[in-house]
C-alpha positions in Angstrom: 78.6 103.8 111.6 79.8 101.4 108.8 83.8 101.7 107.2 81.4 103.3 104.0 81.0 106.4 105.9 84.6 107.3 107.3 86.0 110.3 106.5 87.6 110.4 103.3 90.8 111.4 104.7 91.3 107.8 106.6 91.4 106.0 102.9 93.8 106.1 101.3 93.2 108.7 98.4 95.4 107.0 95.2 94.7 103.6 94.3 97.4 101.5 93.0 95.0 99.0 90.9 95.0 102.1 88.4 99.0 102.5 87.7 100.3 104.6 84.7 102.0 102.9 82.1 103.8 105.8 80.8 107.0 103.8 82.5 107.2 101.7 79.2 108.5 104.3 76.9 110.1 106.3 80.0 113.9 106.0 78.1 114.8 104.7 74.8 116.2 101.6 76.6 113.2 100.8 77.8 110.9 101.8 75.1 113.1 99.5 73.0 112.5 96.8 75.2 108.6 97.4 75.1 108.8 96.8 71.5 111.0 94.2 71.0 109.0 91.9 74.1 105.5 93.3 72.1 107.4 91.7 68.6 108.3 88.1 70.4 105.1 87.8 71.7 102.8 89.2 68.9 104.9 86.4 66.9 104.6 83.8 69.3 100.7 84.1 69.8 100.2 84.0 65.7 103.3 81.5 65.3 100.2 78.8 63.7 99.6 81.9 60.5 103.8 82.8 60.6 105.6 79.8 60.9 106.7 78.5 57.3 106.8 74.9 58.3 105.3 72.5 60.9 107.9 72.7 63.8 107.9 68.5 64.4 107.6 67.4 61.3 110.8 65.0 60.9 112.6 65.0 57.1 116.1 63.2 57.8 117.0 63.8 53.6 117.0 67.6 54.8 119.0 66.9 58.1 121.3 70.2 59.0 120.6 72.2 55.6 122.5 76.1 55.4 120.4 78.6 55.4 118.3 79.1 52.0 115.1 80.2 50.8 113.2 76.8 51.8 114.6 77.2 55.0 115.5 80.9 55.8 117.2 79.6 59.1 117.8 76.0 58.1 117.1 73.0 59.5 118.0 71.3 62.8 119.5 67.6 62.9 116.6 66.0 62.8 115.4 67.5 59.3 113.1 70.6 61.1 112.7 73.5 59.8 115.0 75.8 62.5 113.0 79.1 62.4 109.3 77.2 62.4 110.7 75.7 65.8 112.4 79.1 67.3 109.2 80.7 66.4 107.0 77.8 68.5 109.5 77.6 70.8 108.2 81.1 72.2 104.7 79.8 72.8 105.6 77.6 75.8 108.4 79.3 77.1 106.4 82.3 77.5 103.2 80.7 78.7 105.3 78.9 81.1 106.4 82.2 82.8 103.0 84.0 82.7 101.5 80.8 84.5 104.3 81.1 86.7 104.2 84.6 87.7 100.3 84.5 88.1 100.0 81.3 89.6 102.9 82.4 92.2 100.9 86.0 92.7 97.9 84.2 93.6 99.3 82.1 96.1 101.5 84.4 97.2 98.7 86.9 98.0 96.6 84.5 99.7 99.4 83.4 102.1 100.7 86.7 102.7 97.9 88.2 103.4 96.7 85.4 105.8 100.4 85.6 107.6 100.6 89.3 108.0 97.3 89.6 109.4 97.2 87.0 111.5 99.6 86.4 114.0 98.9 83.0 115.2 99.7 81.5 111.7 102.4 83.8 110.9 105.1 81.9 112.5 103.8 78.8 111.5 103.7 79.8 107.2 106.6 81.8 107.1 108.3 78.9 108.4 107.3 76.7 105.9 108.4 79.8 103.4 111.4 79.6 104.8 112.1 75.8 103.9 111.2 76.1 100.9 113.2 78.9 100.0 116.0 77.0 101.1 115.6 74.6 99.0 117.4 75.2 95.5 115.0 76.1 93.3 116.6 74.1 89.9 116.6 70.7 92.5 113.2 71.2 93.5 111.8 71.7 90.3 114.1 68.4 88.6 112.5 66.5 92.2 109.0 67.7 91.1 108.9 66.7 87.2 111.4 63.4 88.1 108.5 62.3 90.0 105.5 63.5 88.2 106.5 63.0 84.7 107.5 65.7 82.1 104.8 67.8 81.3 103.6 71.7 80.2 101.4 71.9 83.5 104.1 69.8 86.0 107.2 71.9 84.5 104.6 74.5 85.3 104.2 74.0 88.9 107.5 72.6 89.6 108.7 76.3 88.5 105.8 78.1 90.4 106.2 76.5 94.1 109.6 77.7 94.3 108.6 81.3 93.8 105.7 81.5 96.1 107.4 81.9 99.3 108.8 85.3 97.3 105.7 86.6 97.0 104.5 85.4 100.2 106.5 86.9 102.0 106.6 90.5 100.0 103.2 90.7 100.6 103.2 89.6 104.5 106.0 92.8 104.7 103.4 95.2 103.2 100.6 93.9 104.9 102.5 94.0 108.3 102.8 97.7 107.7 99.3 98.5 105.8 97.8 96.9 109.2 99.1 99.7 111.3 97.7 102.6 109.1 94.8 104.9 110.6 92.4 103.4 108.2 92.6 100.0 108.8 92.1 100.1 112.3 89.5 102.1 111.7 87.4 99.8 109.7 88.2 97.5 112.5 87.0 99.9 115.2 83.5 99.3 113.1 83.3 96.0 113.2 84.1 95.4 109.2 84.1 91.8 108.2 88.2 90.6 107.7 87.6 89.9 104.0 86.2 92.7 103.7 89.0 94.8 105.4 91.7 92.4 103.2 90.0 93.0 100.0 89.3 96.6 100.2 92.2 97.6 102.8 95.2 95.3 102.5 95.3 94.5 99.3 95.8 97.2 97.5 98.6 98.2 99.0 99.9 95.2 97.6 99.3 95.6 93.8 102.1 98.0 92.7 104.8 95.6 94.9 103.3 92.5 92.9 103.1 93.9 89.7 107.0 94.5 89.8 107.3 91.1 91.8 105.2 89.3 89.0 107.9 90.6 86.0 111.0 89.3 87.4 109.2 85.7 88.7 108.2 85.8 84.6 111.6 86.4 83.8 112.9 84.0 86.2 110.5 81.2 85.2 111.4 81.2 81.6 115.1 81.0 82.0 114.5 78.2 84.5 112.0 76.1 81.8 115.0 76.8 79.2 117.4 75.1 81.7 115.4 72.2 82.9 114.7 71.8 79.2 118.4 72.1 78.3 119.1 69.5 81.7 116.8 67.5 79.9 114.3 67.0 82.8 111.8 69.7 81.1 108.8 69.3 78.6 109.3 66.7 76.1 112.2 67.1 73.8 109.5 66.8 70.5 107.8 69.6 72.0 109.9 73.2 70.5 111.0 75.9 73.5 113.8 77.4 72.9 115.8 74.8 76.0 114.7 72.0 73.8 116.3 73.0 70.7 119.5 74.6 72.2 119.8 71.0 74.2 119.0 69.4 70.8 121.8 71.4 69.1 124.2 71.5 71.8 126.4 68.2 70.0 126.2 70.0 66.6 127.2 73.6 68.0 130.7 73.5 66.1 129.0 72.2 62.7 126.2 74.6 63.2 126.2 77.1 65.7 122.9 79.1 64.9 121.1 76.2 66.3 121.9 77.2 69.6 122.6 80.9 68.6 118.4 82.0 67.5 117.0 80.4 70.5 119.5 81.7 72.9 119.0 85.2 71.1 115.6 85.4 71.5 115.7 84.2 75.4 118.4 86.4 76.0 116.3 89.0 74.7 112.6 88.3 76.1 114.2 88.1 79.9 116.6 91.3 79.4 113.3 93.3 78.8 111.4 91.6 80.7 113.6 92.8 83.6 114.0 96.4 82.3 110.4 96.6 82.1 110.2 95.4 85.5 112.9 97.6 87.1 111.2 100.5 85.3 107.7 99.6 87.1 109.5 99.6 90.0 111.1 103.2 90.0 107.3 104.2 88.3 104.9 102.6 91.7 107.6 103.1 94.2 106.7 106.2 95.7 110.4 106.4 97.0 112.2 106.0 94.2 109.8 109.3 92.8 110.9 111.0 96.0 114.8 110.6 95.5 114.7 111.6 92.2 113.0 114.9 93.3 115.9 115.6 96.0 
């Protein structure tokens, strides 16, 4: 008798890997948010065909110019055009928290998995989870680029290890209760291989938590590349994201306060719905939340 032939009742009958996205236009809050994240990063992917300007091309004679047809948002001190940066500026802060959040998913689930399962290593992980949670993550990430130089890929993972024993250890919780279900033990009663029983057992239980998880560590890991970049101790200053060019305007704010205020704006509003679209997943895949809202 293989785990192929149990009775359907013993798996689980809904699969999380298929979740309804009818959560994005649930409220007009929310629905707002859909459309304005869809805007910044529709503009953001085509910011090479909708930027008016090149974002780092220096032009002192036009150093801090008003707002004007040339330059609808004007120019920074440096002579670049302000919106052709704000508009760049997207592309790396939001690549920088999609790496995050699927680089910290990935690692996250492995680790989990592994700890919730096994208990030999499970004391042993969560420990090291535990330290490095304990560890701010804004001084662990300046300790990681300070030592490996300022880059997309080591902002990247200086950003990511922090929020790995997160996910770690929301996935070890699930698993630790998956484990004790009916239909797990019954695929171990048959002898089913352990990746086997992880990929097709454990691990699903896990996608709805993650895909929840993985929206605020987005979140989280763009308003953390804005303030290493605003700290200085981010991606090169040439380089637009919206830190760089609020750090860069920071000593002209009083002369010219949009250089700050555009940027900021847009961040402000990318990681507000971000997190709306995140806390509506959660009340959509939580079973719980569905339940409470019944009583």
């Amino acid at each position: 008798m293989s785990v192929d032939t149990l009775p359907q009742s013993s798996i689980p009958i809904t699969s999380p890997l298929r979740p309804r996205f009818g959560f994005l236009t649930s409220t007009p809050i929310i629905a707002t948010a859909t459309v304005l994240l869809a805007l910044i990063v529709l503009i953001s992917i085509l910011a090479p065909l909708i930027a008016p300007h090149d974002p780092i091309q220096l032009a002192p004679s036009q150093r801090l110019k008003p707002t004007s047809a040339q330059f609808l948002l004007g120019t920074d001190a440096y002579g670049r055009d302000l919106l052709s940066r704000v508009i760049y500026g997207g592309r790396i802060s939001l690549l920088i928290g999609v790496g995050s959040a699927i680089l910290s998913i990935v690692i996250g689930l492995a680790i989990g998995l592994v700890s919730g399962f096994f208990k030999l290593v499970d004391s042993v992980l969560m420990r090291v989870m535990d330290g490095l949670m304990a560890m701010p993550s804004i001084l662990l990430a300046i300790a990681v680029v300070s030592l490996s130089g300022a880059s997309i890929w080591t902002v990247l993972i200086a950003i990511t290890i922090p929020e790995v024993p997160r996910v770690a250890r929301l996935v070890r919780s699930v698993v630790l209760s998956a484990r004790e279900e009916p239909y797990v033990e019954a695929a171990i009663s048959v002898g089913s291989s352990l990746p086997k029983i992880m990929w097709r057992h454990l691990m699903p239980n896990t996608i709805a938590p993650l895909i929840v998880q993985g929206s605020y560590v987005c979140a989280s890991a763009i308003l953390t590349e804005a303030i290493l970049s605003f700290l200085g101790a981010g991606i090169s200053p040439e380089t637009p994201t919206w830190g760089n060019i609020m750090a860069e305007g920071r000593q002209y704010f009083q002369i010219k306060p949009s250089l700050i205020f555009w940027p900021g704006l847009l961040l402000s509003i990318a990681i507000l719905s971000i997190n709306l679209i995140g806390d509506a997943a959660r009340d959509a895949l939580d079973p719980r939340m569905k339940q409470r809202e019944g009583k």
